[in-house]
C-alpha positions in Angstrom: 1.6 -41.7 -15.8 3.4 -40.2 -12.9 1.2 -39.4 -9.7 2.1 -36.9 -7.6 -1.2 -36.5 -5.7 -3.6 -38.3 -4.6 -5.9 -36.8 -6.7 -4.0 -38.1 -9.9 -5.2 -41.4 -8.4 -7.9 -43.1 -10.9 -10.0 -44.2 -7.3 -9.5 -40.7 -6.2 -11.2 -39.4 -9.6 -14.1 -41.8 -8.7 -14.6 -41.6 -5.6 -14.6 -37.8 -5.6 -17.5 -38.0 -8.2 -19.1 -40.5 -6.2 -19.4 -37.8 -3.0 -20.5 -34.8 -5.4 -23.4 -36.8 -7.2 -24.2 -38.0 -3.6 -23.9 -34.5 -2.4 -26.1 -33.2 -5.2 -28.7 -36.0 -4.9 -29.1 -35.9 -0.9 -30.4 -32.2 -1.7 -33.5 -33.3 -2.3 -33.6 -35.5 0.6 -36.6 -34.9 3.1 -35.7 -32.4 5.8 -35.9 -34.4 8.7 -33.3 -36.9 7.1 -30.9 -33.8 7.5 -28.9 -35.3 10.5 -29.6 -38.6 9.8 -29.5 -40.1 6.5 -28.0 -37.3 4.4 -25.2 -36.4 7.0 -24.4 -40.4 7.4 -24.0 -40.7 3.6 -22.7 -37.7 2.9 -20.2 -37.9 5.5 -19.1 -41.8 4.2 -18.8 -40.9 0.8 -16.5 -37.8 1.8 -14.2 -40.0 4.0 -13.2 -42.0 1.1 -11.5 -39.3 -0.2 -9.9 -37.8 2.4 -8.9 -41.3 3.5 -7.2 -41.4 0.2 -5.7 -38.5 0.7 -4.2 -39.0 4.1 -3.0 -42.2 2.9 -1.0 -40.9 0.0 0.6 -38.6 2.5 1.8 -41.5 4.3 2.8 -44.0 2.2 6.4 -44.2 3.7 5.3 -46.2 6.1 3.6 -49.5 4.2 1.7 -50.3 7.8 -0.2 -47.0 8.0 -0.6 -46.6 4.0 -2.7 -50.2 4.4 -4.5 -48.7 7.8 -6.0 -45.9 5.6 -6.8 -47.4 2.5 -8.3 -50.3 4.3 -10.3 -46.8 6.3 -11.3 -46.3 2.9 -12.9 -49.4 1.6 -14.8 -49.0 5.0 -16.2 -46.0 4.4 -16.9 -47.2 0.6 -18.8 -49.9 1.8 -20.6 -48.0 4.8 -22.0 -45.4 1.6 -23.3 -48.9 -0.1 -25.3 -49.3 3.1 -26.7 -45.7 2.7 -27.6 -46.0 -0.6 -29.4 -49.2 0.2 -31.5 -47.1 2.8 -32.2 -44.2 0.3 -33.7 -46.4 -2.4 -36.1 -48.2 -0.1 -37.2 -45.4 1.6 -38.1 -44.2 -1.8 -35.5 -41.1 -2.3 -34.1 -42.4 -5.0 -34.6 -44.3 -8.5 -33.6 -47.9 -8.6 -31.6 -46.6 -11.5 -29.9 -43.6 -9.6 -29.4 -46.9 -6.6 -28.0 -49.2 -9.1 -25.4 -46.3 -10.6 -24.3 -45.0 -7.5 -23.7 -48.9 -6.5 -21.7 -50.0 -9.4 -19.4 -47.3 -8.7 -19.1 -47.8 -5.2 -18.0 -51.3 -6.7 -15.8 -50.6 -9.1 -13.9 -48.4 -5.9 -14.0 -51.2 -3.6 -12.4 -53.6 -6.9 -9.7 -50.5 -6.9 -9.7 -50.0 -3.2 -8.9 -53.9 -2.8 -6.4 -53.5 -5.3 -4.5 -51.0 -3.5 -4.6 -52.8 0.1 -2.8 -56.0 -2.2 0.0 -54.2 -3.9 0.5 -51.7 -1.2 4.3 -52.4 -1.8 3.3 -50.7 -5.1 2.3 -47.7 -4.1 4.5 -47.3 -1.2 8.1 -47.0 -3.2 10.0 -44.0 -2.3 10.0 -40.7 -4.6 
């Protein structure tokens, strides 16, 4: 398959549907977690994304391609330490936790992937 976008990126797919579940489960979050909790994770989740997305833009230049995607994986793993907090202040389901954490897995696997072959993704058009 031929990707022209960012968005054509399997990662990209996932972490996108990582950020609206979050965004739809943070709803329910207790009001005074509004600038807090719910912003931090919110705000994470979101960044993986649009880290993706500025790093597609750039991938001339194999040095900055690796800067964002390694921006990425950051942000992936600052939403893991979100999550954590949500479950054990009793927001969400250990279920709900352990979904949202495999995913953010299975992006950090494809994220890792990514910052290894960046020569991959980096070839001219």
């Amino acid at each position: 398959m031929y990707v022209k976008s960012a968005k054509d990126l399997e990662v990209y797919k996932l972490a996108y549907e990582q950020a609206m579940e979050i965004f739809v489960l943070t709803k329910d979050f207790p009001k005074e977690e509004k600038y807090s909790l719910t912003d931090q994770v919110r705000r994470a989740s979101r960044s993986v994304c649009g880290n993706l997305r500025e790093a597609w833009a750039k991938r001339r230049y194999i040095a900055h391609f690796a800067s964002k995607i390694t921006d990425c994986d950051g942000e992936n793993a600052e939403t893991d330490t979100w999550l954590d907090f949500a479950k054990d202040c009793g927001y969400i389901t250990n279920e709900g936790h352990d979904k949202m954490i495999k995913r953010n897995k299975r992006i950090g696997q494809m994220l890792g992937n990514m910052i290894n072959k960046t020569e991959t993704f980096c070839k001219n058009d």
